[in-house]
C-alpha positions in Angstrom: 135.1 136.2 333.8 137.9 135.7 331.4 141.0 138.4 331.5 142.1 139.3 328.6 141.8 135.7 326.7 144.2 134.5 324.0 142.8 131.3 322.6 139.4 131.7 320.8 138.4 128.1 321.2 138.8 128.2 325.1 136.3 130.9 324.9 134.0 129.5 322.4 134.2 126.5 324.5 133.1 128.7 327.6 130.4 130.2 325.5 129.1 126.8 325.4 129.5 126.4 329.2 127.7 129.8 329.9 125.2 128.3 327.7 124.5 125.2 329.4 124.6 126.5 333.3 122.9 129.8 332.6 125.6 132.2 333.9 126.8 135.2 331.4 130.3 135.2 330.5 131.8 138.3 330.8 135.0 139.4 328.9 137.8 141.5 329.7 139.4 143.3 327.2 141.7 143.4 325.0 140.9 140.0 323.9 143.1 137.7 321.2 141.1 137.3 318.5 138.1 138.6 317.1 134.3 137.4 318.5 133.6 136.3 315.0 136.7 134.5 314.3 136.1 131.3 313.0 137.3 128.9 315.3 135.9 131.0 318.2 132.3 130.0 316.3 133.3 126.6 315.4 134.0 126.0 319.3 131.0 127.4 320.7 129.0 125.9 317.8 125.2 126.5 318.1 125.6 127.9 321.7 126.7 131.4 320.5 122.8 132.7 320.4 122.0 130.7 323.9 124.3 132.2 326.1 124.8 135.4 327.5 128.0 136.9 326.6 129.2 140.8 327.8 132.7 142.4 327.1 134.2 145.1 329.4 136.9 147.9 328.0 138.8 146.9 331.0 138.3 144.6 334.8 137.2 148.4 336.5 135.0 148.9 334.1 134.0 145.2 334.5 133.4 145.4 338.2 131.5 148.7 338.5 128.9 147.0 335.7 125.4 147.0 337.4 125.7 143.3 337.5 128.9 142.7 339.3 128.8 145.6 341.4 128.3 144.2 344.5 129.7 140.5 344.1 132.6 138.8 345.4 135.4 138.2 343.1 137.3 134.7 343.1 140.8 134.8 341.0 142.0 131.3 340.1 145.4 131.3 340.2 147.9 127.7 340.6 149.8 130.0 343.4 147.0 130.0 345.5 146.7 128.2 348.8 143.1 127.7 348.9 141.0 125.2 346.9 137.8 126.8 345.2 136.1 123.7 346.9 137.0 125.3 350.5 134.3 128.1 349.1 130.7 128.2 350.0 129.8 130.1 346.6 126.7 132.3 346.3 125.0 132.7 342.9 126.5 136.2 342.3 130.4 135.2 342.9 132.9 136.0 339.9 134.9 133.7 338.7 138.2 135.6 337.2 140.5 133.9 335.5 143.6 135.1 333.7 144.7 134.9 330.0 146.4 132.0 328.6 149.8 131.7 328.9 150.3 133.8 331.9 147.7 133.4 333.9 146.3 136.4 335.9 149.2 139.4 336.6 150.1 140.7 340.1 148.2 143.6 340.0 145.1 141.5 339.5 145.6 139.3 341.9 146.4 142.4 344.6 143.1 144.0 343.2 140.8 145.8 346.5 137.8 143.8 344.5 139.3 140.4 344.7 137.8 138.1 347.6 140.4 135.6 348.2 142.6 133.9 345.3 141.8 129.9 345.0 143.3 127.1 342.6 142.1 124.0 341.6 144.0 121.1 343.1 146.4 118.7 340.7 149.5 116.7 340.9 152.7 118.1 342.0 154.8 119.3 338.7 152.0 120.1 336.7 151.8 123.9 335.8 147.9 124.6 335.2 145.1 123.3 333.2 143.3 124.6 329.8 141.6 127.7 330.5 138.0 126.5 329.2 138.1 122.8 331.4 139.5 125.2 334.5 136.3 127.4 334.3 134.4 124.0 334.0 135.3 122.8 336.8 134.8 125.6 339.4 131.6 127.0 337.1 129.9 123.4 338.4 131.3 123.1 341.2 129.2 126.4 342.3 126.5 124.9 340.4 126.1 121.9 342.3 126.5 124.1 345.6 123.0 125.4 344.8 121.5 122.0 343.5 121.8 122.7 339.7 118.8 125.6 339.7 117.0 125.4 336.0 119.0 122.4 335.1 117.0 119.2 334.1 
């Protein structure tokens, strides 16, 4: 789940992820640009009619959807102490991560909904990675937990 994203290829670049692992990629409004914006398309190329993409007014709104209702909720954040490979994930988890510059806001990451906050580990000094390689990472990482169901 993307919060409020900025940069339309990150997200046409996780339209192709969603694509290729089978999850949905949900969307938090207000987003950045416009679904049909160019780049966004250029970015998520052919992928657009493969994966499974919903958009939420708001993360409430998000987290009561029949889909989400019940799952834990994971929000990536570089101030975290936990790395999301101390997780066991189940196939229903959320993934939330926050818009680009900023990352996710207090509020979100005090949310009653939210599970634990994690991070993805890197050198000292660095400040985060790009939004679409950051969902990449934890998106197979969960995956592989479950050995790769429907891949080939």
């Amino acid at each position: 789940m993307f919060l409020e994203p900025r940069i339309p290829p990150n997200t046409g670049n996780a339209i192709r992820l969603a694509a290729a692992t089978g999850v949905t990629l949900h969307l938090v409004e207000p987003l950045g640009f416009d679904l049909s914006e160019p780049q966004l398309r250029r970015a998520g190329l052919d992928y657009h009619d493969l994966a499974t993409v919903e958009v939420h007014a708001d993360l409430d709104a998000a987290l009561a959807s029949p889909a989400l209702a019940g799952s834990r909720v994971f929000a990536f954040t570089a101030h975290a102490t936990r790395w999301h490979t101390d997780v066991e994930f189940e196939p229903d988890d959320v993934l939330l991560f926050g818009p680009e510059p900023t990352g996710l806001p207090p509020e979100v990451l005090d949310h009653e909904r939210v599970t634990d906050r994690l991070r993805i580990p890197m050198v000292p000094g660095r400040r985060s990675l790009n939004l679409a390689n950051s969902a990449a990472v934890v998106t197979y990482e969960a995956w592989r937990q479950h050995g790769f169901p429907g891949a080939q």
